[in-house]
N, C-alpha and C positions, 0 to 999 in steps of 0.2 A: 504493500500500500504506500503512495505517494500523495502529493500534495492535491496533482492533477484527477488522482482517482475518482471516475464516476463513482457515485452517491449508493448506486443500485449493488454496486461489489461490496458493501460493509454489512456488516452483520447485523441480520435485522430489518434490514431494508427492502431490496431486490426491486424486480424492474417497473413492476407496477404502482408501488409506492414511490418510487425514487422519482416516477413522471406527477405523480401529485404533490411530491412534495415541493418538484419544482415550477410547476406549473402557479401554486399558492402564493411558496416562500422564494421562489428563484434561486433557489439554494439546488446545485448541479456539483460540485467536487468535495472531498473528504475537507479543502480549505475554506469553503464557504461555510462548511457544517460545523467549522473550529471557528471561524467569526460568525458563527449564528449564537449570538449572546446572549445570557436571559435577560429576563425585560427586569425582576428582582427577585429575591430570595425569601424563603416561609424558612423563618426557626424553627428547627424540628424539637429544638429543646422544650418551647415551648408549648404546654397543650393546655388548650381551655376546658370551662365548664359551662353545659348549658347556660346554667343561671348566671354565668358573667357573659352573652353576649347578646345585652344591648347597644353599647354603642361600636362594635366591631365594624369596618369598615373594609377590612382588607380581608386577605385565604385567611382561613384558620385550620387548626388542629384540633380534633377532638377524640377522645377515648373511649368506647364503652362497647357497645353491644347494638346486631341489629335482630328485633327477637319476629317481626314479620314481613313476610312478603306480600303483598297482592297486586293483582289488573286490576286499573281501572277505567272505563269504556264511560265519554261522556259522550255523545252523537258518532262521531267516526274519528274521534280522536282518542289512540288508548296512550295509558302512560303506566309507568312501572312504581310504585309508593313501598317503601320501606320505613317501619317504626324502630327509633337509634336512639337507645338509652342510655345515659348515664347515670353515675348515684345523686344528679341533683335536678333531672327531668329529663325530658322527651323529647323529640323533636321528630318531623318527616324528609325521609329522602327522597328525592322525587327523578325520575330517566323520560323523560318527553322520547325519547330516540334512543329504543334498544333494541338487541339482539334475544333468542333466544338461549343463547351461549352464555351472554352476560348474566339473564338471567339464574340459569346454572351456577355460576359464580360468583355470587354475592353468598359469602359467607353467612349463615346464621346460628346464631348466639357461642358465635366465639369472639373473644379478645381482640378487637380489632384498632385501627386508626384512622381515621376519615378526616380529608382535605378539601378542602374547596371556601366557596363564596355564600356567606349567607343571605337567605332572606327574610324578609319580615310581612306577616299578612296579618290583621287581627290581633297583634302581641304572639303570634303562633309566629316559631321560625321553623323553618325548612332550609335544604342544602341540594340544590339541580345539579344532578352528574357528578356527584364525589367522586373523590378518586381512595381508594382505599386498601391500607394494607393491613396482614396480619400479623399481631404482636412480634411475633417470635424471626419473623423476616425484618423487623426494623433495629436490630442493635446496633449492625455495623456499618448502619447508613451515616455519609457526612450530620452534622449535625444544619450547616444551612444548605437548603435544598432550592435548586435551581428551577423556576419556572420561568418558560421559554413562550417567546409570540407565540398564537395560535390562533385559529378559528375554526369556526363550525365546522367547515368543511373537512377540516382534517379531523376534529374529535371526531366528529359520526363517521369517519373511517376507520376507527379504534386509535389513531396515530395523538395520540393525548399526553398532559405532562410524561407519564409514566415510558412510554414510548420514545420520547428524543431525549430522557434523562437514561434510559437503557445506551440509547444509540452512542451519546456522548461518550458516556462510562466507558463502552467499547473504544471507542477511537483516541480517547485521554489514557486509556495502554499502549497505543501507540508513540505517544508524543515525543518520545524520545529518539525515534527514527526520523520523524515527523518536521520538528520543530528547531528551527535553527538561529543563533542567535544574531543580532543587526546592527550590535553598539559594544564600542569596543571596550575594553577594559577599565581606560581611565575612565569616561562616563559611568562605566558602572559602577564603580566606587565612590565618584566626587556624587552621584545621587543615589547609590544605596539603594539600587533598582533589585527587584528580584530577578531569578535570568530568564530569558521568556520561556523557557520549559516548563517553568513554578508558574509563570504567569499566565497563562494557559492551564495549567492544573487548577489555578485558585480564582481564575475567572468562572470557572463549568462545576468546580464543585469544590470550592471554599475552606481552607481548613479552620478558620473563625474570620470572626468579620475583621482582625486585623490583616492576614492575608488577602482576604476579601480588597479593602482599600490599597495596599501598595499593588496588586497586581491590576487594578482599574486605572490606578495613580499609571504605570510604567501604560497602558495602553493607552489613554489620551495625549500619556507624554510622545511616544511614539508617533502617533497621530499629526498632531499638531508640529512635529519637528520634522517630518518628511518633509510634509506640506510647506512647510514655512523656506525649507532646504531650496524646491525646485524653484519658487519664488525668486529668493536668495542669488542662484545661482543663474536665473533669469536677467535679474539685475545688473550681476556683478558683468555677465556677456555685454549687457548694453553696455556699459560703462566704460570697454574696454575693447569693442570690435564696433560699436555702433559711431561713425563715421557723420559728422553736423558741422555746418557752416556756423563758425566762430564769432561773435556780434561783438566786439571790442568798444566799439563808440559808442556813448553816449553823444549824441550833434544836436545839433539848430532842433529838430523836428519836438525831437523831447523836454527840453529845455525851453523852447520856444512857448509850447504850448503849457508847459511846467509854470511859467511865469506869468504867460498872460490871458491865457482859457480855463485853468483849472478853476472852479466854481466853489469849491470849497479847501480846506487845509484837509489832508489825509489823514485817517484814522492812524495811529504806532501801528496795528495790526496791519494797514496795507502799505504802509513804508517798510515793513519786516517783510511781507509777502513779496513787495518787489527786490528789493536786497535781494532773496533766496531765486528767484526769478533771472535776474541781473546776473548774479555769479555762475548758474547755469552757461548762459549763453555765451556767457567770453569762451567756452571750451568749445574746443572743436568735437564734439561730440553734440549727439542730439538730445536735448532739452525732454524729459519727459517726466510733467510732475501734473500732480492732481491738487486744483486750487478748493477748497470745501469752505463754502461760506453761508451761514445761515441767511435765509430771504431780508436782500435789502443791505447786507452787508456791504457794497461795495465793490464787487467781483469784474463789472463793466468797467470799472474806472481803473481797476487793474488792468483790465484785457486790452484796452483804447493804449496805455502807457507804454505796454509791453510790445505792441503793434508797431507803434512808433518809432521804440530801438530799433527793432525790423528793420525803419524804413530809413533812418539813419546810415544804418550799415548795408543801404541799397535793395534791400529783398519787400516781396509782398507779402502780404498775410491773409488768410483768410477763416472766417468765426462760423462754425456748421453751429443749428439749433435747427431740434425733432420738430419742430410745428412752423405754422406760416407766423402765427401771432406772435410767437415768440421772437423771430427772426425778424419780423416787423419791427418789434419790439426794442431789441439790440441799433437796428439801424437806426430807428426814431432818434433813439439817446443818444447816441456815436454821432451820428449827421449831427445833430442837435450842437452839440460838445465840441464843434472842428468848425460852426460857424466863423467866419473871420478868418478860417488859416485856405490855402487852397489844395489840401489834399482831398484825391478824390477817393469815395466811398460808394458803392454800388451794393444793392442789392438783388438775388438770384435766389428765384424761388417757383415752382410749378405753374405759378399762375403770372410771373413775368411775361410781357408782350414778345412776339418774337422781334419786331426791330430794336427795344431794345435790348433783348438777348445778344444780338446781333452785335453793338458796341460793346456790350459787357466783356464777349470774347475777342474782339479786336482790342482793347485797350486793354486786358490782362495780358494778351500775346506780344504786345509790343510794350508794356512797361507803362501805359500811363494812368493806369490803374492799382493803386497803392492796398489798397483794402477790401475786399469782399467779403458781405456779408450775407448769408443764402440758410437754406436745407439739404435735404438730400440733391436735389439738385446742383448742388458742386461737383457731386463725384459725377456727374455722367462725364462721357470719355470726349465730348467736344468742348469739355472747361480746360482749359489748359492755359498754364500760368508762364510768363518768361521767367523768372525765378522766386519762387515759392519757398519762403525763408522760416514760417511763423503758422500750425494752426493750431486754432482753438476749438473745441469742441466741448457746447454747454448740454446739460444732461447725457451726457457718456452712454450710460446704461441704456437709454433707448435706440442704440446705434448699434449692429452686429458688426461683428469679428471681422468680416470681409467689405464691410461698407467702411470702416475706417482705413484700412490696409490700400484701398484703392484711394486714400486722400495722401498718403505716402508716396506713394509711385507719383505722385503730380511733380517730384523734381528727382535728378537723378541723384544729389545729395539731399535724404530727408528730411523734412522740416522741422524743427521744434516743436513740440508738442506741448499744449498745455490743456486738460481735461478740466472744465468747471464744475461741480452740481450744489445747485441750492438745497436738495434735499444731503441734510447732514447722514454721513455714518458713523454708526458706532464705532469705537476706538476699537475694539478685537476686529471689528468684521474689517475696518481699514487696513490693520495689522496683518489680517490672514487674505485679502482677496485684493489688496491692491500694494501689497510690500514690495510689487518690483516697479512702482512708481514714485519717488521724492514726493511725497506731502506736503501741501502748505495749508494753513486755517485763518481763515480770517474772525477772529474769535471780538471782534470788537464792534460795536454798530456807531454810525454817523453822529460825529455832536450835535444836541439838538434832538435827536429822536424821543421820543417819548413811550415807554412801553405801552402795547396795546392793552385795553382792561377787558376781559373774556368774563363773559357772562352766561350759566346758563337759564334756559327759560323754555318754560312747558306751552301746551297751548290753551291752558288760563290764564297766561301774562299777555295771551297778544295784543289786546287793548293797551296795556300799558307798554308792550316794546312800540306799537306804532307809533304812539304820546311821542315817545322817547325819539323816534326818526322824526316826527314832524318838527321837535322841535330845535334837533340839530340842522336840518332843512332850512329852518331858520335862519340859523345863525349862519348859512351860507355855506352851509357844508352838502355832499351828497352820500348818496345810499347805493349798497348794493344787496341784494335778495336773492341767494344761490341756492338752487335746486340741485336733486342730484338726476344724475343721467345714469344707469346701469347698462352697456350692450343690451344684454339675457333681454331684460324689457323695456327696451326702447321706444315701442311704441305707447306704454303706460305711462311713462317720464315723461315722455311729451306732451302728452295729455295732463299732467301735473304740472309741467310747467304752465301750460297754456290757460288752464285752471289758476293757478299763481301767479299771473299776470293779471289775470279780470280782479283778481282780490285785490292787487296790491292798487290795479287803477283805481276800482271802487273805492278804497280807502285814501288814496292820496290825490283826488281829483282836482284840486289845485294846481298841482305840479305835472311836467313832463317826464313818461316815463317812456326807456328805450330797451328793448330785448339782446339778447346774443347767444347764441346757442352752436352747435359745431352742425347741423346739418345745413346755414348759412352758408351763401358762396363767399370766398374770399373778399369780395370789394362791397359785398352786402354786412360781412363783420366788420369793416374798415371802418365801412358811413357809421352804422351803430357806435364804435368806439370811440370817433372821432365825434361822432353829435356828445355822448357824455363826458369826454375827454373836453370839451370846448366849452363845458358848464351847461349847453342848452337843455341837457336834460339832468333832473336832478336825482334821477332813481334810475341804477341799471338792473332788469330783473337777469338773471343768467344762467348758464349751467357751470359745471366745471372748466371750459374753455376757459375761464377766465383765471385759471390755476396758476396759470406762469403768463408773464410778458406784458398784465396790465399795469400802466403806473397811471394812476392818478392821483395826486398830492392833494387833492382837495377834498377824495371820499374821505371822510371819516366813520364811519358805520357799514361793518359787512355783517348783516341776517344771513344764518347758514338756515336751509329748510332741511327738515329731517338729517338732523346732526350724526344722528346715531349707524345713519347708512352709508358714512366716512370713513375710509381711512384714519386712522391719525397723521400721517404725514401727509395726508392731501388736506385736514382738514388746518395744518399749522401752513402749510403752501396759501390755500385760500386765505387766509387770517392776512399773510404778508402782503394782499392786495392793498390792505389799509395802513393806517401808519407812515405812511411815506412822505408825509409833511411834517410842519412843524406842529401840527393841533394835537391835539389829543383825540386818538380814535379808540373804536369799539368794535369786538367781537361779541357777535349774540348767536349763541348756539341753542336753535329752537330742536324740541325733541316730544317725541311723546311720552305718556308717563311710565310705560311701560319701556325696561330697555335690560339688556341683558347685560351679565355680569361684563365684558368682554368690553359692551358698550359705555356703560357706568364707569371704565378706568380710564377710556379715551377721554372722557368728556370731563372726568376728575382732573385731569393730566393737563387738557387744555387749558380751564380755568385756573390750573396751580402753575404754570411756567408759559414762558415765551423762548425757555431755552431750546434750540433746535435740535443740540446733542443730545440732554435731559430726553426731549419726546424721542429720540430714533431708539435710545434704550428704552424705553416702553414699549416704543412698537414693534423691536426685535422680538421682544418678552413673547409680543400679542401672535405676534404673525412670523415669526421666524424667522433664520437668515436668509432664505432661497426668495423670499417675496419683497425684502428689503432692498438686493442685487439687484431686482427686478428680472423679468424672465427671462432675458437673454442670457441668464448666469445661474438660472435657478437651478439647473443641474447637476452644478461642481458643486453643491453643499453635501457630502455622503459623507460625512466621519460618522463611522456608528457608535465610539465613545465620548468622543470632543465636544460638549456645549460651547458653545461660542460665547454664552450669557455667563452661564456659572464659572466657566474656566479661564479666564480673563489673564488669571494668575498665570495658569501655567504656560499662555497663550503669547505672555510677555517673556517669561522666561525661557521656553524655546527659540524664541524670535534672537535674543541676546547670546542662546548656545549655538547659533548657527553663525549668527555674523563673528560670534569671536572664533569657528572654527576654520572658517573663509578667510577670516584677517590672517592666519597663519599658516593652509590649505587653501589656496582661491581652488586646485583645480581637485581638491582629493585624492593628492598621489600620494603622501605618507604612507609608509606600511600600517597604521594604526590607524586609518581613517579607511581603509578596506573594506571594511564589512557594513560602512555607511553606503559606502559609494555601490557594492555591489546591490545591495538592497534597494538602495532609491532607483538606480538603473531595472532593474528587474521589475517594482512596483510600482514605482511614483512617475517614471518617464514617463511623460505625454498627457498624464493626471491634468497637471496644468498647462498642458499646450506648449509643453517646450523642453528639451533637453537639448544642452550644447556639448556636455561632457561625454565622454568615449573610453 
């Protein structure tokens, strides 16, 4: 038996189980079946008594006797019921789904142990499908006993805890042929790791639960130290084969506009971010760092600044954003912000005319075109730049792997690279999914801002939240009313909106109210924006489109409708609509009264912070790393021991054993870095999309 061994060759198994089992669990060789981990472990030490389990919650143990059997036939559903006494009461066993075999096999009135999940009907408890053994066969069982994933499907196949705790058993005799160790020596000493033969033995069947933790401890460690390895080694390649036009000057263009367009003084936080920006680029190497700045931070007036070294040191630049609005967006501001200098800025985007497409790609070919600002529509293969020195790229994550790689090929020396997103990441998930990019944070917001005040409110406050918009209305401020739009039922949204719109007219019929929604054509979102953007209307009703890319400094009030059917990082994204003047603005998160625990922490979370990092660690908590990446990444989260929440800790201190192993090994040739190197090559190669080492 080897690692690769079909599933169906172990003992106990055979061909027809070994296709359900993988069909269920996807579990196909003896190595899958050694990472098929339990989900947690029942103290066998422990065993209860009827009369203590009321508040039990989890498997239990219990001792006694089963002294009957009977059918029982309620219409055409039979079930099997057994009466299991102990010396302090009673209770029923109940088999919805048995054999006549099993039948046969249920011991009666001997000595026995019964495990499982209770329930409770009447103050009556009962226990579905125990699993049960007899005294005299439990002595020399570990004392924590392994309970492994399962489902229906496989119990009603008889394939149940007892069944892959047999299987195990079998193939944890083998381990020793088996299991081979990945971390050399010194590691194993400076952390006091068990070797993975014990760790493997004391994963599946425990010799206490101190065993239990250092052999969980060595497999997250392991985990997370691969991972972090191929990263690592990802980086250290760029840093050192990756070939970039050298940006040495700072000239006229930066300086110029430094002096006499910059609109306000710069936060520390984006005087530090350009520094780390700056010292990039003087190297002849290519530039590739990720800018993370919570909504409103500042990130544009970094992107315009950096653009401008570019153009200093003779090169174009050009800024990709996933939507039109967005894209519109950037250019508004940027065009806006270069008034009075005469560099030109174009924007490219799906719904650009063709004559002027037609300049846009004549003046990037010949050079008189300093800046482009667009969507996907940059990468088609008729954009092509005379020297493409600078890009930027705002929401990362909604751009695939091959739609970025064709904005590289746009010069034969690749560009610098600077990745933006306003939605913050959590520090592990930054650590572990983007360590082979230089990070920068812009952790500081604009002098002058005012934090938003988050309120929530049911729908017996609406008389009073409308009070509350008319009478900032008032004082010259405007409103926004966000609906939610779900794909699944878009056609019901709409009709919710559209519903949402008559109410908000009937109630604010003094005032001008303007719609925006994403099945709008581009130049019909434009007019909409540009009427509320221009003050003439003073209520924007909307959906999510208006998530990213609208700035108007003078709403101060965004109503979320049905709060609770949000995101949290979409519903702190919509919040950063407001706030972007100097007033004081308001988030009112309207909800119904009814909301579920899940929802009750979002809307806790909003009204308690405006910190961006704060919410993305909640809503990693909520929703997990792979939804956080966003789904172009949702894939690469499979560590089956690693929390990315809870193990922060070791999440850091792997990160630090890899780069000090690299500061002294960049390529893993030492004889004593062998057994890393062979191991990441064998497992982890291509995990992340990349191996350089051979």
């Amino acid at each position: 038996m080897n690692l690769e061994t079909s599933i169906e060759y172990v003992k106990g198994i055979g061909p027809e189980k070994a296709k359900l089992i993988k069909n269920v669990l996807g579990i196909s060789t003896v190595e899958d079946l050694l990472d098929f981990y339990p989900l947690r472990y029942l103290d066998k030490s422990k065993v209860h008594k009827i009369s203590q389990l009321k508040n039990v919650s989890t498997d239990v143990q219990l001792k006694g006797k089963i002294t009957s059997i009977q059918e029982i036939q309620t219409g055409k559903i039979k079930r099997l019921s057994a009466k299991f006494n102990d010396d302090t009461g009673s209770m029923d066993l109940v088999w919805f789904q048995y054999s006549k075999w099993l039948k046969e096999q249920i011991p009666v009135n001997k000595e026995i142990y019964i495990f499982g999940k209770i329930n409770v009907f009447n103050n009556q408890f009962s226990m579905p499908h125990p699993e049960i053994e007899v005294e005299e066969k439990k002595e020399s069982d570990n004392r924590l006993r392994p309970i492994y994933p399962s489902s229906e499907k496989l119990t009603k196949r008889g394939l149940n805890q007892k069944f892959f705790q047999t299987v195990l058993k079998n193939i944890c005799k083998e381990i020793p042929n088996l299991i081979e160790e990945n971390m050399p020596e010194y590691m194993m000493k400076h952390f006091k790791f068990l070797s993975r033969q014990h760790t493997y033995l004391n994963i599946h069947f425990p010799k206490d639960i101190e065993h239990f933790e250092k052999a969980n401890y060595r497999l997250k460690f392991e985990e997370s130290f691969f991972f972090q390895l191929g990263y690592a080694l990802k980086k250290l390649h760029h840093k050192t084969q990756s070939h970039g036009n050298p940006f040495p000057i700072v000239g006229d263009f930066f300086t110029g506009f430094y002096a006499n367009n910059l609109p306000f003084d710069l936060t520390g936080a984006q005087k530090r971010v350009l520094k780390e920006i700056r010292q990039d680029m003087k190297k002849p190497i290519q530039m590739n760092r990720l800018l993370q700045g919570d909504v409103g931070s500042g990130k544009t007036m970094v992107a315009l600044l950096t653009m401008l070294i570019a153009m200093d040191n003779g090169f174009q630049s050009c800024m990709m954003a996933p939507t039109e609005i967005l894209a519109q967006q950037h250019y508004n501001g940027i065009k806006d912000l270069l008034i009075g200098t005469d560099i030109n800025v174009r924007l490219l985007t799906g719904s650009t005319k063709a004559s002027e497409r037609k300049i846009i790609h004549e003046q990037l070919e010949n050079g008189e075109l300093s800046i482009l600002i667009g969507t996907h529509a940059v990468l088609e293969d008729k954009v092509k730049f005379k020297n493409l020195g600078l890009a930027i790229i705002d929401e990362q994550h909604r751009f695939g792997v091959a739609q970025r790689a064709k904005l590289w090929a746009k010069n034969k020396i690749p560009p610098h690279i600077l990745v933006m997103t306003a939605t913050p990441i959590p520090r592990t998930l930054a650590m572990s999914f983007y360590s082979d990019l230089d990070v920068s944070v812009i952790d500081e917001m604009p002098v002058g801002r005012k934090p938003i005040i988050t309120a929530h409110r049911r729908e017996k406050d609406r008389a009073y939240v409308y009070n509350f918009c008319r009478e900032e209305i008032q004082k010259g401020r405007q409103v926004y009313f966000v609906y939610p739009l779900i794909e699944e039922s878009e056609t019901l949204d709409y009709k919710n909106l559209m519903v949402g719109l008559e109410n908000v007219m009937d109630n604010f019929p003094k005032y001008n109210v303007t719609m925006l929604h994403g099945k709008m054509k581009p130049d019909e979102k434009d007019a909409a924006m540009s009427y509320f953007a221009s003050g003439k209307a003073e209520i924007m009703v909307a959906t999510t489109v208006i998530e990213v890319g609208v700035n108007v400094p003078n709403a101060s009030v965004m109503v979320i409708e049905s709060a609770e059917r949000f995101g949290l990082s979409q519903l702190h994204q919509l919040r950063g609509r407001v706030g972007r003047g100097a007033e004081q603005s308001y988030c009112i998160l309207m909800t119904s009264d009814k909301l579920s625990s899940d929802s009750r922490t979002r809307i806790k979370t909003m009204t308690e912070t405006n910190d961006g990092f704060k919410i993305s660690e909640v809503d990693m908590k909520l929703r997990g790393p792979g939804d956080i990446l966003g789904t172009q990444q949702s894939g690469v989260v499979d560590f089956k021991r690693l929390d990315l929440i809870e193990d922060s800790a070791i999440i850091k201190l792997t990160k630090k054993t890899v780069d000090k192993i690299l500061e002294n090994d960049p390529l893993l040739t030492r004889a004593d870095n062998q057994l890393i190197k062979n191991y990441y090559l064998r497992y982890y190669r291509g995990k992340n999309k990349w191996s350089k080492i051979s």
